[in-house]
C-alpha positions in Angstrom: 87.0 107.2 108.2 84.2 110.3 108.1 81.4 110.5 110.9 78.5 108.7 109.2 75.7 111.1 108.7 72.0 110.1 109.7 70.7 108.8 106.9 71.1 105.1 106.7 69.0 102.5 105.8 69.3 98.3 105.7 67.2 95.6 104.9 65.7 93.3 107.7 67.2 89.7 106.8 65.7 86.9 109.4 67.8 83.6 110.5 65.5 81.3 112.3 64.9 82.5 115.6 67.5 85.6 115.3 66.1 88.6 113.9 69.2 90.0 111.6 69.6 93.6 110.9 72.0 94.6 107.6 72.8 98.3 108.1 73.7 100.6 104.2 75.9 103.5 105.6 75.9 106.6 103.7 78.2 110.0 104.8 75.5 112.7 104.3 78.5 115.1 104.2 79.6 114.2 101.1 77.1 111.6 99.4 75.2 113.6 97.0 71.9 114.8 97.2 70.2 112.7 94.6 72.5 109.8 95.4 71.0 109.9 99.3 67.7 110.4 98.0 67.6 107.3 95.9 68.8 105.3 99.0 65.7 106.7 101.0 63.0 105.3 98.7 65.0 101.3 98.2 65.7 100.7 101.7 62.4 99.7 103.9 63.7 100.7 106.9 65.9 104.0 108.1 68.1 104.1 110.9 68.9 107.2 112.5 69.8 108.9 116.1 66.8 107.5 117.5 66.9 104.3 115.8 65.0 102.0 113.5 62.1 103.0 111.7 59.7 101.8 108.7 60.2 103.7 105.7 56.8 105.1 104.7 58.6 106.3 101.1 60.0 102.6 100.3 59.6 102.0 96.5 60.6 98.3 96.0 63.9 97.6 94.1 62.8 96.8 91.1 60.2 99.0 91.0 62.6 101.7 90.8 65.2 99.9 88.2 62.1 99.7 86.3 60.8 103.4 86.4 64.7 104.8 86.4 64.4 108.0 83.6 66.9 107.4 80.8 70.7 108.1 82.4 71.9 111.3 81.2 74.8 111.3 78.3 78.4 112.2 79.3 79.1 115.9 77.7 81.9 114.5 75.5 78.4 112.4 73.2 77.5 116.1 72.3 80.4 116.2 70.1 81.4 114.2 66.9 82.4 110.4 67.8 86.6 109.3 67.3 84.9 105.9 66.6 82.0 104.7 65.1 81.7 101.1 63.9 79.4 99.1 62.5 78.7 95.2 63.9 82.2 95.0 64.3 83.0 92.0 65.7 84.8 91.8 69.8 88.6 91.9 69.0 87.7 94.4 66.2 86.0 96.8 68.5 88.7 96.1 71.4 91.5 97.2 69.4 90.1 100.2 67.9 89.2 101.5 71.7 92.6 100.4 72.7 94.0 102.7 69.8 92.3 105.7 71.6 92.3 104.5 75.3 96.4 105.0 75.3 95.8 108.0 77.2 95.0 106.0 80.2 95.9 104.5 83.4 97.1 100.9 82.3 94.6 99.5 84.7 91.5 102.0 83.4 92.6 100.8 79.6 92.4 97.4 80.6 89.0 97.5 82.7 88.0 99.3 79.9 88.8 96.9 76.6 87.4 93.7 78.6 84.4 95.8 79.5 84.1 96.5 75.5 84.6 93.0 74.7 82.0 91.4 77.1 79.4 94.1 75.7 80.1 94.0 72.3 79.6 90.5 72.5 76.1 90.3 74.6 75.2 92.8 71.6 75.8 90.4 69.1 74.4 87.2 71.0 71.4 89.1 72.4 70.5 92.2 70.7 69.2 93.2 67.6 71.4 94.3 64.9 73.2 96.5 63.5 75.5 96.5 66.6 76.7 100.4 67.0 79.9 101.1 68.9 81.0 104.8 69.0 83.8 106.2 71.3 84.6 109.5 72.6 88.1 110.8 73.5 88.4 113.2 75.9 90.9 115.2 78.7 91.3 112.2 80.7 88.6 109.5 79.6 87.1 108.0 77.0 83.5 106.9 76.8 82.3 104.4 74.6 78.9 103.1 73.3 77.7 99.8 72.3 74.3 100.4 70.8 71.7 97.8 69.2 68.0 97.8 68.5 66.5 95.1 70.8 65.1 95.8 74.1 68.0 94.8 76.4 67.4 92.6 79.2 64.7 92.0 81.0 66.1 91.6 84.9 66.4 94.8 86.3 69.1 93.9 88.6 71.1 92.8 85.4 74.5 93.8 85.9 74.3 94.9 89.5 74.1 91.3 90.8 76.3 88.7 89.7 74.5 85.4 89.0 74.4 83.4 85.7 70.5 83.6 83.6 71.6 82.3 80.3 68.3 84.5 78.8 69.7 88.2 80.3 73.1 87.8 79.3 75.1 86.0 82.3 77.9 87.6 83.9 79.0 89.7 81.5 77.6 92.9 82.3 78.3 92.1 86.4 81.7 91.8 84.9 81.5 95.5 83.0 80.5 97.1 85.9 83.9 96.2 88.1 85.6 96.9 85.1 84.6 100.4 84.1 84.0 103.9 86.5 80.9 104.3 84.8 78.2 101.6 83.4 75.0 103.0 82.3 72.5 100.8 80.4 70.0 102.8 78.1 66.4 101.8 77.2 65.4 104.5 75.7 66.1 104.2 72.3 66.8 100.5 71.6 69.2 99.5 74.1 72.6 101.3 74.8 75.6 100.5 77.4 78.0 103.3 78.0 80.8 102.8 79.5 83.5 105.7 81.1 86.7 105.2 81.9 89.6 107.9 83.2 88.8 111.0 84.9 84.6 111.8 85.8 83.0 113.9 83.9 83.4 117.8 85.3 
């Protein structure tokens, strides 16, 4: 394992009568700039070299989900889509990703076609139609889309924790984001989940 840079934070939890300390590490060799920089502002406290410390930048957690600018678009959406459907429904969208997705690691297709399924389906049982699934092939990955014109949910930690709230969707998207490399949920115009799977984008 790397040395662990200085730039950690964790959350003070409290059992009755022990005060509890849950440390985040984060190599700040290697952890991007941006990525370290988010991880600054949702952790209250900081713990460095000369220990813990109140974090005067904290922004609470949902506070930031909230106020997150749009996620920017993999390079492969700036070209014409393989796919584009039209409230197709689950099994109808699966296999036409599946058709492009052969390119794949077996385990990245099949993340990938159940992540496509439980989206597809939230679209349909909690979004506005039309339902809008477009997929992009690329050198290693395909992205795909699942588009529709409602707001999305309403729990910013949608997703990101698993729990079950039968108005934002239950576990479906907790289950996307194991499934997939990328998950990005999109508010900006309606609400859009893109998911990557195969190689990053260079």
């Amino acid at each position: 394992m790397g040395r662990v840079g200085a730039v950690r934070g964790g959350r003070e939890r409290r059992v009755p009568g022990v005060p509890v300390w849950g440390l985040c590490p984060y190599d700040t060799r290697t952890t991007p700039t941006d990525v370290l920089r988010d991880v600054e502002r949702t952790h209250p406290h900081l713990a460095t070299a000369h220990g813990h410390a109140p974090n005067p930048a904290f922004v609470d957690p949902r506070e930031f989900l909230r106020n997150r600018p749009a996620p920017a678009r993999d390079p492969l959406e700036h070209g014409v889509p393989a796919l584009e459907l039209t409230d197709p429904e689950p099994a109808s969208a699966r296999r036409a990703v599946e058709h492009l997705a052969g390119g794949l690691a077996a385990s990245e297709r099949a993340g990938l076609l159940v992540a496509v399924s439980e989206v597809v389906t939230n679209a349909h049982r909690y979004g506005r139609r039309p339902v809008l699934v477009r997929a992009w092939q690329g050198a290693g990955r395909v992205v795909v889309a699942v588009s529709d014109s409602g707001a999305g949910p309403s729990d910013p930690f949608v997703g990101l924790v698993a729990k079950r709230r039968r108005d934002d969707g239950g576990l479906g998207l907790w289950i996307t984001h194991q499934m997939c490399r990328v998950v990005t949920l999109d508010f900006s115009e309606g609400f859009t989940v893109r998911l990557t799977a195969g190689d990053a984008a260079g």
